[in-house]
DRENDO-1510 file (C-alpha; in Angstrom, 1 decimal, always signed):
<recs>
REC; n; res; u; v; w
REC; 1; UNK; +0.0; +0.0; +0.0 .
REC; 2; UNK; +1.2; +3.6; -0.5 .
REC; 3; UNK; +1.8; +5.9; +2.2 .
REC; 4; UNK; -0.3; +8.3; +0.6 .
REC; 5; UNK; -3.0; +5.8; +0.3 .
REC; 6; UNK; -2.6; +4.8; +4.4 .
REC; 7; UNK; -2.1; +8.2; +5.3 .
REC; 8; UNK; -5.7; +9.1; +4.1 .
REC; 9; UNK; -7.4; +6.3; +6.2 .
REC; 10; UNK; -5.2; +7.5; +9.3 .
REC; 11; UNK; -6.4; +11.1; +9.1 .
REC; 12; UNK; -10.0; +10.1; +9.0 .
REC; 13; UNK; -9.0; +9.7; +13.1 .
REC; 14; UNK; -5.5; +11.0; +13.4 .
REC; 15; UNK; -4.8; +7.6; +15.8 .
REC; 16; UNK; -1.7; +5.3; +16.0 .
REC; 17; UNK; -1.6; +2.5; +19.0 .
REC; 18; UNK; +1.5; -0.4; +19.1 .
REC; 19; UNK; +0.3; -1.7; +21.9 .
REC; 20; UNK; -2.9; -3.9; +21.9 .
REC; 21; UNK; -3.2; -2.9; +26.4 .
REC; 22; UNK; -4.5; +0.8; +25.1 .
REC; 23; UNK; -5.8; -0.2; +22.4 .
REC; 24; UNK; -8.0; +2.8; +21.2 .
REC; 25; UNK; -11.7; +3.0; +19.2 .
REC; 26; UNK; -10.4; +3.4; +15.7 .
REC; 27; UNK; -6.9; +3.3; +15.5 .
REC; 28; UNK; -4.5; +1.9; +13.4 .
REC; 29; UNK; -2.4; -0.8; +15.4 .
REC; 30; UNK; +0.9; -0.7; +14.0 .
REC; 31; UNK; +2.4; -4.6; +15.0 .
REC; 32; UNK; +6.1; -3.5; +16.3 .
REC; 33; UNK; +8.6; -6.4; +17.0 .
REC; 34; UNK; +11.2; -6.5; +19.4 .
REC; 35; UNK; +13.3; -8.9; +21.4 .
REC; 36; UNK; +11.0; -10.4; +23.0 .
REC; 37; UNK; +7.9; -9.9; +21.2 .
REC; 38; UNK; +6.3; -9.9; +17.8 .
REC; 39; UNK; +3.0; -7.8; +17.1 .
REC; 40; UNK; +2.2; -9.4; +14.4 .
REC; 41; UNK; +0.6; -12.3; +16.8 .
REC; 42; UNK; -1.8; -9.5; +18.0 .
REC; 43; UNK; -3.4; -8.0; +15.0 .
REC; 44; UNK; -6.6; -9.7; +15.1 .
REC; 45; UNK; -6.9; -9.2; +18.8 .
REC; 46; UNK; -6.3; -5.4; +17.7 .
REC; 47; UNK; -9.0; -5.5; +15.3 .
REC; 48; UNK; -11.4; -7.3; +17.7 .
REC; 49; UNK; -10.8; -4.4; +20.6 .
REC; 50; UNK; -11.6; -1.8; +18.4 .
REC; 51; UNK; -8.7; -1.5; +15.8 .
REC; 52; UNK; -10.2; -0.2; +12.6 .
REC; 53; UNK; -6.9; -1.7; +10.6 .
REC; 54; UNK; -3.5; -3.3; +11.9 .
REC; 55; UNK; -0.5; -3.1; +10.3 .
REC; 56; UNK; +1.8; -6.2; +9.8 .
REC; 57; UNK; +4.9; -7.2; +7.8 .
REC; 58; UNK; +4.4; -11.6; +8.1 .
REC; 59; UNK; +1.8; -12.7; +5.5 .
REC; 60; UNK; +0.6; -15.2; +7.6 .
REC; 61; UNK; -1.2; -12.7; +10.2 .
REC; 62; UNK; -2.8; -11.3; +6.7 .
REC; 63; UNK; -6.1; -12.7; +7.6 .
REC; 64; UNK; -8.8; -10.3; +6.5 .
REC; 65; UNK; -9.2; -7.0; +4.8 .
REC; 66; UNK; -8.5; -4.9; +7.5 .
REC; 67; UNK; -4.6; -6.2; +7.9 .
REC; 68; UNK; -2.6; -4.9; +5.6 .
REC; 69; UNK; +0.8; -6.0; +4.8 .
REC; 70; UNK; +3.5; -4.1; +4.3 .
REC; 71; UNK; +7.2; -5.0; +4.1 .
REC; 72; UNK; +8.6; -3.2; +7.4 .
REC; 73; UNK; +6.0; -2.6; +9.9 .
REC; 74; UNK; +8.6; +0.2; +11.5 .
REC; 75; UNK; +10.0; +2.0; +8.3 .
REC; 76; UNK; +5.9; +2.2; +7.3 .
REC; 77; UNK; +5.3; +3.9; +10.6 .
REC; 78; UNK; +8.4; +5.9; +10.3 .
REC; 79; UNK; +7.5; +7.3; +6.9 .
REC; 80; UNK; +3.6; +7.5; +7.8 .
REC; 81; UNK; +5.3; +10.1; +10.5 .
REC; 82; UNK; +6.7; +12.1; +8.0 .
REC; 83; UNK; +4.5; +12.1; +5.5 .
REC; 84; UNK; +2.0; +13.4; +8.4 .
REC; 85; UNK; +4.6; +15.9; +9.3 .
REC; 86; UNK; +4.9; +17.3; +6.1 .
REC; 87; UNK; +0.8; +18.7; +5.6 .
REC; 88; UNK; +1.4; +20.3; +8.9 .
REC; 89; UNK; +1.5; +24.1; +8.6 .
REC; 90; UNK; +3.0; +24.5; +12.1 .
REC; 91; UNK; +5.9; +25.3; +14.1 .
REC; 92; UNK; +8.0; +22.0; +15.5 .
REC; 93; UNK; +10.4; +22.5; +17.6 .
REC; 94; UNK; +13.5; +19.8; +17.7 .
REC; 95; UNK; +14.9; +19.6; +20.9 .
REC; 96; UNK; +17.9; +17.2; +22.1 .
REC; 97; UNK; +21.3; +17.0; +24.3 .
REC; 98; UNK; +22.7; +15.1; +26.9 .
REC; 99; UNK; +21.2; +16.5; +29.8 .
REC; 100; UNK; +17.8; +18.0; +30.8 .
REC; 101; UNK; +16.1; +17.2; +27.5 .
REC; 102; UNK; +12.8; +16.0; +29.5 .
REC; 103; UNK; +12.7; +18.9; +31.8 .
REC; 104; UNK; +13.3; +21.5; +29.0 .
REC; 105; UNK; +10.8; +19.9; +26.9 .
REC; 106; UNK; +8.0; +20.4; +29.5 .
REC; 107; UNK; +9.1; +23.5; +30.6 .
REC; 108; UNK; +9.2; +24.9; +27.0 .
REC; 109; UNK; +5.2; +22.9; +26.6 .
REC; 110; UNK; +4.0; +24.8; +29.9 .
REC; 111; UNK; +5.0; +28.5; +28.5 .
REC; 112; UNK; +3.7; +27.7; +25.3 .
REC; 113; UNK; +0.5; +26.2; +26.0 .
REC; 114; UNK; -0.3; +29.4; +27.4 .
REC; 115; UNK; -0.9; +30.9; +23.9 .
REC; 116; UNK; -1.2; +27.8; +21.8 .
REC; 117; UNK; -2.7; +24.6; +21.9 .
REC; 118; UNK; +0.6; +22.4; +22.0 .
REC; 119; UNK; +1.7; +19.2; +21.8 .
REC; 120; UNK; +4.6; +17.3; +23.3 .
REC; 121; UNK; +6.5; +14.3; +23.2 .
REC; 122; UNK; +5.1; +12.1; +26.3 .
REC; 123; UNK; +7.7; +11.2; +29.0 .
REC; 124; UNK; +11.1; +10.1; +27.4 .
REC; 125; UNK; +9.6; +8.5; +24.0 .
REC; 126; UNK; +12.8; +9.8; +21.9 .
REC; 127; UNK; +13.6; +7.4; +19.6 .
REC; 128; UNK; +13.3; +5.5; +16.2 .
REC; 129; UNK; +9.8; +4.5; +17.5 .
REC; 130; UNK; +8.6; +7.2; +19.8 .
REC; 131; UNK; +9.5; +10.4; +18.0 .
REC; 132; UNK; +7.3; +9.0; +14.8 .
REC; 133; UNK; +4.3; +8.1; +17.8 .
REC; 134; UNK; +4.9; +12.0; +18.7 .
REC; 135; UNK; +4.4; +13.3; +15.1 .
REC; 136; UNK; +1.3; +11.1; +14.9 .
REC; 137; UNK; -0.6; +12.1; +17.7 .
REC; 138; UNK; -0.7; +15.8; +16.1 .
REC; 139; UNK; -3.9; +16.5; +15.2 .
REC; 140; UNK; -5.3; +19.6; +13.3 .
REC; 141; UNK; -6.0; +21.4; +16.4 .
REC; 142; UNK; -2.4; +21.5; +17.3 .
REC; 143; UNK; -1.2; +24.7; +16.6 .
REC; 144; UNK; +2.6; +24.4; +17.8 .
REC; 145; UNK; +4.8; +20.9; +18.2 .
REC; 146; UNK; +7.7; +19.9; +21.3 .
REC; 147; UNK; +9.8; +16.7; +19.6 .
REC; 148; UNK; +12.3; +15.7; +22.1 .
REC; 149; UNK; +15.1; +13.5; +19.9 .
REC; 150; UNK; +17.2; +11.2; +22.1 .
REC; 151; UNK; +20.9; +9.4; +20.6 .
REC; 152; UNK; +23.0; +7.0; +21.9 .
REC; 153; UNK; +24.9; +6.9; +18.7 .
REC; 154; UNK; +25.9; +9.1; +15.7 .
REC; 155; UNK; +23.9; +9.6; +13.1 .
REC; 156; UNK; +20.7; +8.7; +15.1 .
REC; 157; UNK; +19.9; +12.6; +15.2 .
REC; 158; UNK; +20.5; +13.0; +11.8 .
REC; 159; UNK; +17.7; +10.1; +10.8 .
REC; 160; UNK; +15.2; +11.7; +13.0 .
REC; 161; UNK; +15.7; +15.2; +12.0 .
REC; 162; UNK; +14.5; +13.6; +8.6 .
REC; 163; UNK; +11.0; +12.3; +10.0 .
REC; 164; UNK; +10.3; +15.2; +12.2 .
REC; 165; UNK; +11.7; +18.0; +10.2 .
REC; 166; UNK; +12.6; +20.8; +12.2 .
REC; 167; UNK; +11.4; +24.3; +12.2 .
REC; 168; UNK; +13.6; +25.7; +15.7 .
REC; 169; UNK; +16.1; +23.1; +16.8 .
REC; 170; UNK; +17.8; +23.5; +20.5 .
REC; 171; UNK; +20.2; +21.1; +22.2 .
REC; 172; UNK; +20.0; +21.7; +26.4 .
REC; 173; UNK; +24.0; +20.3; +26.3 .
REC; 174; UNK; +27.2; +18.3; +25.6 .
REC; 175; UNK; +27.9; +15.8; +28.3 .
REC; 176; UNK; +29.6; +13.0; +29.3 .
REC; 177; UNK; +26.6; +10.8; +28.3 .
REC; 178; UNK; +26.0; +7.5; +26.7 .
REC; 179; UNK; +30.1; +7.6; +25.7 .
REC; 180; UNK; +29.8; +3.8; +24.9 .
REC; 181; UNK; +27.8; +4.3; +22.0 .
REC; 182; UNK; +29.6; +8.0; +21.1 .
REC; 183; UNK; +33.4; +7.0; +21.8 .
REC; 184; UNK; +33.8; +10.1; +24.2 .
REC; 185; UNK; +32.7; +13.7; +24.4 .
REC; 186; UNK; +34.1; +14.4; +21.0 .
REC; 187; UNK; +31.7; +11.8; +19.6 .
REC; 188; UNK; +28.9; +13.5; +21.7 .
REC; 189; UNK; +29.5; +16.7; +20.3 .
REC; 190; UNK; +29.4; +15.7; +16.6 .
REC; 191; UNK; +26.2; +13.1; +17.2 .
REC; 192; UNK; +24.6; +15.6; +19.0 .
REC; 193; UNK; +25.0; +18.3; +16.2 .
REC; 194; UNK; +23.5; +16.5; +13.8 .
REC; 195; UNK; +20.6; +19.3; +14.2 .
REC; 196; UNK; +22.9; +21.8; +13.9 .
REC; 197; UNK; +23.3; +20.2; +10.5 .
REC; 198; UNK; +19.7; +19.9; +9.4 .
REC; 199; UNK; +18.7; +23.5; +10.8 .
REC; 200; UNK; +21.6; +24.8; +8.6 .
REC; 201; UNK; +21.0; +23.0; +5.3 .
REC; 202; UNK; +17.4; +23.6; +5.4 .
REC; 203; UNK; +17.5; +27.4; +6.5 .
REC; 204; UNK; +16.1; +26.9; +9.7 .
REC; 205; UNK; +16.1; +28.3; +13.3 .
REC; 206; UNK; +18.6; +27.4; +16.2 .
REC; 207; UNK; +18.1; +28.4; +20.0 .
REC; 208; UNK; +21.3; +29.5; +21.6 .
REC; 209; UNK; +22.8; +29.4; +25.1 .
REC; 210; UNK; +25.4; +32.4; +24.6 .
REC; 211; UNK; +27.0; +30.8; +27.7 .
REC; 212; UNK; +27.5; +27.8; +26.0 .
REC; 213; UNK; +31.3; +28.0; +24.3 .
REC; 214; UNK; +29.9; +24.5; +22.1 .
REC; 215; UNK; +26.8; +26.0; +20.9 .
REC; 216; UNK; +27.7; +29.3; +20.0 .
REC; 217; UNK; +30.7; +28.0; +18.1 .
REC; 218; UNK; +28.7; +25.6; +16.0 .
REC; 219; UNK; +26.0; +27.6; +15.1 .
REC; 220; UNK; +27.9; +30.5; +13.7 .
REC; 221; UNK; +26.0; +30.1; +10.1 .
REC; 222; UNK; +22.5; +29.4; +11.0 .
REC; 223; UNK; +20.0; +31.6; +11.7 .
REC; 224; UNK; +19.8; +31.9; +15.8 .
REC; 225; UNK; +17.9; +33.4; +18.7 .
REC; 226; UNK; +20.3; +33.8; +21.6 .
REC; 227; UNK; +18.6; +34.0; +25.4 .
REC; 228; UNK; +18.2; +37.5; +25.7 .
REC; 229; UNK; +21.1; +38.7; +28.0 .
REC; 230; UNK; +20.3; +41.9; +29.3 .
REC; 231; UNK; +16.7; +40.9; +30.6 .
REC; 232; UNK; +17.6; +37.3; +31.7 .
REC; 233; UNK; +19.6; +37.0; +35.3 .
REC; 234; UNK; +20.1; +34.1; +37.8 .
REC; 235; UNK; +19.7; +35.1; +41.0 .
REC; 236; UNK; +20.3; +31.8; +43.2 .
REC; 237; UNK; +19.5; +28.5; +43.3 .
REC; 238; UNK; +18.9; +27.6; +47.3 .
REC; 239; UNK; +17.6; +25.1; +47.0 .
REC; 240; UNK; +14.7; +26.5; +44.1 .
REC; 241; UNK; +16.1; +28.2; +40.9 .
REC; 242; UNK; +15.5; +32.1; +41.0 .
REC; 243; UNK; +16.4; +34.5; +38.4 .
REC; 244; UNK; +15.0; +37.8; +36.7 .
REC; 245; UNK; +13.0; +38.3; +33.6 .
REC; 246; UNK; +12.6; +42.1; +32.5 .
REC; 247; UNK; +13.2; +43.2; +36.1 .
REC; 248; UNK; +10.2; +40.8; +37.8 .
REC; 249; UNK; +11.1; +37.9; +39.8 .
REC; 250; UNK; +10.6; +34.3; +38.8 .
REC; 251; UNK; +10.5; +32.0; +42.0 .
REC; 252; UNK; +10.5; +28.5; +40.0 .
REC; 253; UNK; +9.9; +24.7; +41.7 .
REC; 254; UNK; +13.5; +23.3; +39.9 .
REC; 255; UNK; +16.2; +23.3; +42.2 .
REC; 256; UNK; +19.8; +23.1; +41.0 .
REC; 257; UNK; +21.6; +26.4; +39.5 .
REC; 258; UNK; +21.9; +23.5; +36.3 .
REC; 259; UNK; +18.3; +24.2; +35.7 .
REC; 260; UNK; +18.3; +28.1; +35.0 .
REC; 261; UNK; +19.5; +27.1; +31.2 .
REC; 262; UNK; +16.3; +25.1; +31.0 .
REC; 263; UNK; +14.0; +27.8; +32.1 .
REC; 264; UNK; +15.9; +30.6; +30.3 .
REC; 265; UNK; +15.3; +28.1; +26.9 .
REC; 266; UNK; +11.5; +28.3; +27.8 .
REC; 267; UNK; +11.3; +32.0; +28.5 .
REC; 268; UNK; +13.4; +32.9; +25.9 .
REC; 269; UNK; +11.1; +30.8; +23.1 .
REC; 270; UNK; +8.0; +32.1; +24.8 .
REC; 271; UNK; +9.3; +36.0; +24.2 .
REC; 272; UNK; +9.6; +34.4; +20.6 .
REC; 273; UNK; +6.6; +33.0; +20.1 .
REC; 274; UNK; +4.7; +36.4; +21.5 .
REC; 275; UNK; +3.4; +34.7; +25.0 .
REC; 276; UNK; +2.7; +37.4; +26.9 .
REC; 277; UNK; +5.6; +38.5; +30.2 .
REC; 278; UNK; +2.2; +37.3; +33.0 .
REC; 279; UNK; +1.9; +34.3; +31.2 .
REC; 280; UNK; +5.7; +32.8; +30.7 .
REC; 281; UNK; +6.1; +34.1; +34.9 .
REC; 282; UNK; +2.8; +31.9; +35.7 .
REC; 283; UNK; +4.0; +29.1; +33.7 .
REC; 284; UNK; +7.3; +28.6; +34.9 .
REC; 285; UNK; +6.4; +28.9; +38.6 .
REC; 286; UNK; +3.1; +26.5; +38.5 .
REC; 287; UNK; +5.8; +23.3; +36.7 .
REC; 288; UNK; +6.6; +21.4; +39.1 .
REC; 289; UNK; +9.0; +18.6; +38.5 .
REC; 290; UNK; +7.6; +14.5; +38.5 .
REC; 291; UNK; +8.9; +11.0; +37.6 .
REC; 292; UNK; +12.2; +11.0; +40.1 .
REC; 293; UNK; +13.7; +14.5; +38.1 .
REC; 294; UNK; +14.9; +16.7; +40.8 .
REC; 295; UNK; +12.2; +16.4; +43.5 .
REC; 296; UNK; +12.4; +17.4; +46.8 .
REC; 297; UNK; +10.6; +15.4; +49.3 .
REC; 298; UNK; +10.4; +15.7; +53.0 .
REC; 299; UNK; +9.5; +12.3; +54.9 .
REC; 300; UNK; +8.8; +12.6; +58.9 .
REC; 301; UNK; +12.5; +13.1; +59.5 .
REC; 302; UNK; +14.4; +13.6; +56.4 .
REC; 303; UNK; +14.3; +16.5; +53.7 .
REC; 304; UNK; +15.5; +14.3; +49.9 .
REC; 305; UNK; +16.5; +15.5; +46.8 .
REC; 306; UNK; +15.3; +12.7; +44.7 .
REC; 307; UNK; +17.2; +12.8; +41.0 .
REC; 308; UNK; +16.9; +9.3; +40.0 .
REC; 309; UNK; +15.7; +9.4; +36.5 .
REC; 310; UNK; +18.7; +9.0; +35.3 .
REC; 311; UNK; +22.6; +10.1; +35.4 .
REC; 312; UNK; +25.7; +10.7; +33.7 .
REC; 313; UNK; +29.3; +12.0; +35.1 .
REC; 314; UNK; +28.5; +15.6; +33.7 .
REC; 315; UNK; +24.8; +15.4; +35.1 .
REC; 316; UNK; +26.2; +13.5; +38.0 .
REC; 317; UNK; +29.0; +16.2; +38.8 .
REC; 318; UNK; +26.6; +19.4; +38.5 .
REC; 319; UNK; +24.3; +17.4; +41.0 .
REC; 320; UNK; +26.7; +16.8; +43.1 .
REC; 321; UNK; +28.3; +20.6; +43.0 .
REC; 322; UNK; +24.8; +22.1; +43.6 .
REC; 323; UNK; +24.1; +19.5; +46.6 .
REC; 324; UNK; +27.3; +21.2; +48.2 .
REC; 325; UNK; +26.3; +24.6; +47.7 .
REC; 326; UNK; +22.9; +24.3; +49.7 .
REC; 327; UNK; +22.9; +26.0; +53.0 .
REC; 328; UNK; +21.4; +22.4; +54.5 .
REC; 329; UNK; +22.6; +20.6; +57.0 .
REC; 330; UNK; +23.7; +16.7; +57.9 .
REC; 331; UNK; +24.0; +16.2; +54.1 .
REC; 332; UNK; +24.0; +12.7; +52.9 .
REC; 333; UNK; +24.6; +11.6; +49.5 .
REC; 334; UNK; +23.6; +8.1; +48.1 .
REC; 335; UNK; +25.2; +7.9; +44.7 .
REC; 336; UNK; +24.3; +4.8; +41.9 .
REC; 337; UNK; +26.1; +3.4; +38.9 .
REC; 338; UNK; +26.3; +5.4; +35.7 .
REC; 339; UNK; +25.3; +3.6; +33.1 .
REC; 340; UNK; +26.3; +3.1; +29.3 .
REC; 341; UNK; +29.9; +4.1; +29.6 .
REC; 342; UNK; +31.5; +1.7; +27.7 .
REC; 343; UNK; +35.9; +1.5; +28.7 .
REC; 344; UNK; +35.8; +4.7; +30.6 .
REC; 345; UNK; +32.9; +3.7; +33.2 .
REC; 346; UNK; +35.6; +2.8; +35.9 .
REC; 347; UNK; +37.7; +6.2; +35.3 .
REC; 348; UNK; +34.8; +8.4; +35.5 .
REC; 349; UNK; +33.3; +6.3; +38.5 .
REC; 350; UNK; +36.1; +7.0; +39.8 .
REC; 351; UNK; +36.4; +10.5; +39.0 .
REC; 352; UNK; +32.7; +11.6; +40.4 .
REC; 353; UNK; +34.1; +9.5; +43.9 .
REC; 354; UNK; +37.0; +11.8; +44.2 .
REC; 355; UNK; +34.6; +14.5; +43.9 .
REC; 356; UNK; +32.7; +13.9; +46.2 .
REC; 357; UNK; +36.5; +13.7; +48.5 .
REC; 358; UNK; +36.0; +17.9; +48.2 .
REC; 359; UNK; +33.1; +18.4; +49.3 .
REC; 360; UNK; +31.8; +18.0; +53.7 .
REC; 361; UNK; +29.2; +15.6; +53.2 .
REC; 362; UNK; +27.9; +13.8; +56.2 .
REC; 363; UNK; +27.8; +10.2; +55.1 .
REC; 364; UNK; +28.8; +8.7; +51.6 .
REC; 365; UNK; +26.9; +5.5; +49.9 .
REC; 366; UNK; +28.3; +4.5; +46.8 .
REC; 367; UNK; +26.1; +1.8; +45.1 .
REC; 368; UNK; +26.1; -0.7; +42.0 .
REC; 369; UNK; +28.8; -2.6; +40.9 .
REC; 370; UNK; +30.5; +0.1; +39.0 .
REC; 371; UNK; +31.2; +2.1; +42.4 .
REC; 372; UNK; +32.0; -1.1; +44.3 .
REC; 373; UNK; +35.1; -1.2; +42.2 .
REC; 374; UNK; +36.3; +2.7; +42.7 .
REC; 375; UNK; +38.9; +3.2; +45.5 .
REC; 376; UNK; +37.3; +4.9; +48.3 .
REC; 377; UNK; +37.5; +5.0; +52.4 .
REC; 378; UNK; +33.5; +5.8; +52.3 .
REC; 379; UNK; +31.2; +2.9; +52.1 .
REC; 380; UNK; +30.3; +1.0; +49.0 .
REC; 381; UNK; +27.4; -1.6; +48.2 .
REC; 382; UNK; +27.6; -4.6; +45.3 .
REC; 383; UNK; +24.0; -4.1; +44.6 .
REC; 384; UNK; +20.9; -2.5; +46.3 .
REC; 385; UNK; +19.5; -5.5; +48.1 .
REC; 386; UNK; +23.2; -4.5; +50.6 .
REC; 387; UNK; +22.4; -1.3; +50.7 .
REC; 388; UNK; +19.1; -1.9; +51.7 .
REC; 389; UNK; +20.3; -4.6; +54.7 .
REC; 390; UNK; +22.5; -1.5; +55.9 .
REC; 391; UNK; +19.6; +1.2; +55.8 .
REC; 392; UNK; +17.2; -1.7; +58.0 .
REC; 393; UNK; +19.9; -1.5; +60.3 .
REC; 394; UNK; +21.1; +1.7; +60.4 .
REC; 395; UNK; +18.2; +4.2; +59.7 .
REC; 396; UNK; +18.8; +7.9; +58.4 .
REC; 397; UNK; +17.2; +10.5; +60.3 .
REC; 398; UNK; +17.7; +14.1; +60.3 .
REC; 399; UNK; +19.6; +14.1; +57.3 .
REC; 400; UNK; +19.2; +16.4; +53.6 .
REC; 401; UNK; +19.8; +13.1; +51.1 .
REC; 402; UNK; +20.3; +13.5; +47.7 .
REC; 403; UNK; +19.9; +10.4; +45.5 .
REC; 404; UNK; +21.1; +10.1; +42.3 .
REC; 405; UNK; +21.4; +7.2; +39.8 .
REC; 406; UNK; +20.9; +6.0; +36.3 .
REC; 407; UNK; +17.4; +4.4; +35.7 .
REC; 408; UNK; +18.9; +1.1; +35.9 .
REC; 409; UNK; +19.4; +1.5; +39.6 .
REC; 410; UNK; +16.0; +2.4; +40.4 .
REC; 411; UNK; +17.1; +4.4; +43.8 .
REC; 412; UNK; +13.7; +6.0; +44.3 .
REC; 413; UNK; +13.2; +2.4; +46.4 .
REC; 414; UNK; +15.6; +4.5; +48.6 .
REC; 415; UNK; +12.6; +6.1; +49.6 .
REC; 416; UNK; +11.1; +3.3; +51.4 .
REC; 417; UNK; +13.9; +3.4; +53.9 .
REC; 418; UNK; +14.3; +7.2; +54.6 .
</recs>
């Protein structure tokens, strides 16, 4: 079937579902494979929960007139995406880096929505699969778009530039992130500004973080809209960010100075996009941070800084810096593996240990088997099932924790200790 031909029964209801446990009233059920799975075994069950067509690529699930066969179930999706992408008369924005993609994303949703009717990419679905599911859950009442484009490796940005096509393209960073699939920072730099590359060839629009050496260097030939300098200050970060925009006062729910690039970016594309000065303050003080991204909790006895999501050594390092600059008291940090490293992950556990040597923290937990194999006089755990003997036995009370780990580790069970 042509896409053009598929295309027009998906816009008769603009819905896409892969997974037959939200399943939706007529929707196309695109049958995805993976490791452990093949979709193709669930077309008719997608058909008989409401399906109106399912998509397959095995002719032996072709079974009636309402699967269609294709060759590549993903490609078809991928190129549905795009083909969807390009009828849409609006703005997308393209959004990546190695740090604070998420929370940039939302915040940059929150000040928009305030003039437009937006659409964003849901949680962290940034990849081959989920930044076409983004693109195809745009529906003519959308009047503005938020793709958030993950990488592990290069070129990866560069394919998804092509199905989501860019208007405004803004990476949050460079960091130390994913380095087993780049080779090293280097390799982060040049996967990573594989927008850069798009924006420029297609005459497009780039955000830039004039603080950022990285990003004002590559974008020297492309069209750019800087944060605006002389209405933009930080004020302090103790523990929530604070700064100034056109001489009012933003009091924001993100603590960590790391985070005033990622409201600046927000602000800075809401002065762009015409929201009025009220509106971007109200947005960016009702956000409020969720899924284990920089939350502060207090429990009966302890105050936590819960940043589990995820972590890198650059991500892991700012963390750490602003954990040390708080005016708190008994701190405590409980630190897990870094992930996705590749040869380097002992030198740069390593490295984020003998940071932590500089700084008067109360109590040190290093956990995961990464960490277990730095050289350190603090205490170290194998795993979290030791970590959580320890805590059973020796409880934390009256302490600031922070708690930071790659989603692997899954520290927010910290929580049911502290």
């Amino acid at each position: 079937m042509e896409i053009s031909t598929l295309y027009q029964i998906y816009s008769e209801h603009f819905l896409v579902d892969t997974d037959t446990r939200n399943i939706r009233k007529n929707t196309i059920f695109f049958a995805l494979k993976g490791d452990n799975f093949n979709g193709n075994q669930f077309a008719e069950k997608a058909l008989n929960l409401g399906a109106n067509y399912a998509i397959v690529d095995e002719k032996a699930f072709k079974t009636n007139k309402h699967i269609i066969l294709v060759d590549d179930v993903l490609e078809t999706l991928q190129k549905l995406a795009n083909y969807h992408r390009k009828q849409l008369n609006i703005p997308v924005i393209g959004l990546t880096g190695s740090n604070g993609k998420t929370t940039t994303k939302e915040l940059i949703n929150t000040v928009l929505n305030r003039k437009y009717h937006t659409i964003a990419t849901k949680g962290n679905l940034n990849n081959h699969i989920g930044v076409p599911l983004t693109l195809l859950s745009i529906t003519p009442e959308h009047e503005l778009a938020i793709v958030e484009m993950g990488a592990n490796h290069q070129k990866e940005i560069e394919f998804l530039c092509t199905i989501c096509e860019p208007d405004l393209g803004y990476i949050t960073n460079f960091g130390k992130a994913h380095l087993e699939g780049f080779g090293s920072i280097e390799g982060v730099i040049k996967g990573k500004s594989e927008l850069y590359t798009f924006l420029q060839e297609n005459d497009k629009i780039v955000l830039v973080n004039p603080e950022d050496k990285i990003q004002v260097d590559k974008t020297k030939h492309i069209e750019s809209i800087y944060f605006p300098a002389k209405e933009l200050k930080f004020v302090d970060a103790n523990p929530f960010v604070k700064l100034s925009y056109q001489n009012t006062i933003i009091q924001s729910n993100l603590i960590g100075a790391y985070n005033y690039s990622n409201i600046a970016a927000a602000i800075t594309l809401g002065k762009y996009f015409k929201v009025y000065h009220s509106e971007i303050k109200e947005a960016i003080e009702s956000y409020s941070p969720t899924n284990n991204r920089s939350q502060i909790i207090n429990t009966k006895t302890n105050t936590i800084i819960l940043d589990a999501y995820n972590a890198n050594p650059t991500s892991m390092q700012v963390a750490l810096e602003n954990f040390a600059a708080l005016k708190n008291k008994n701190k405590v940090i409980i630190l897990g593996d870094m992930f996705e490293l590749g040869d380097v992950s002992l030198k740069e556990h390593q490295a984020i240990v003998d940071v932590c040597l500089q700084f008067n923290f109360k109590n040190q937990f290093f956990i995961g088997e990464n960490f277990h194999q730095a050289t350190t006089q603090k205490q170290q755990f194998k795993n979290f099932e030791d970590f959580e003997i320890y805590l059973k036995n020796n409880p934390l009370e009256n302490q600031s924790i922070l708690i930071k780990g790659s989603r692997g580790m899954r520290l927010e069970r910290v929580l049911d200790f502290v």
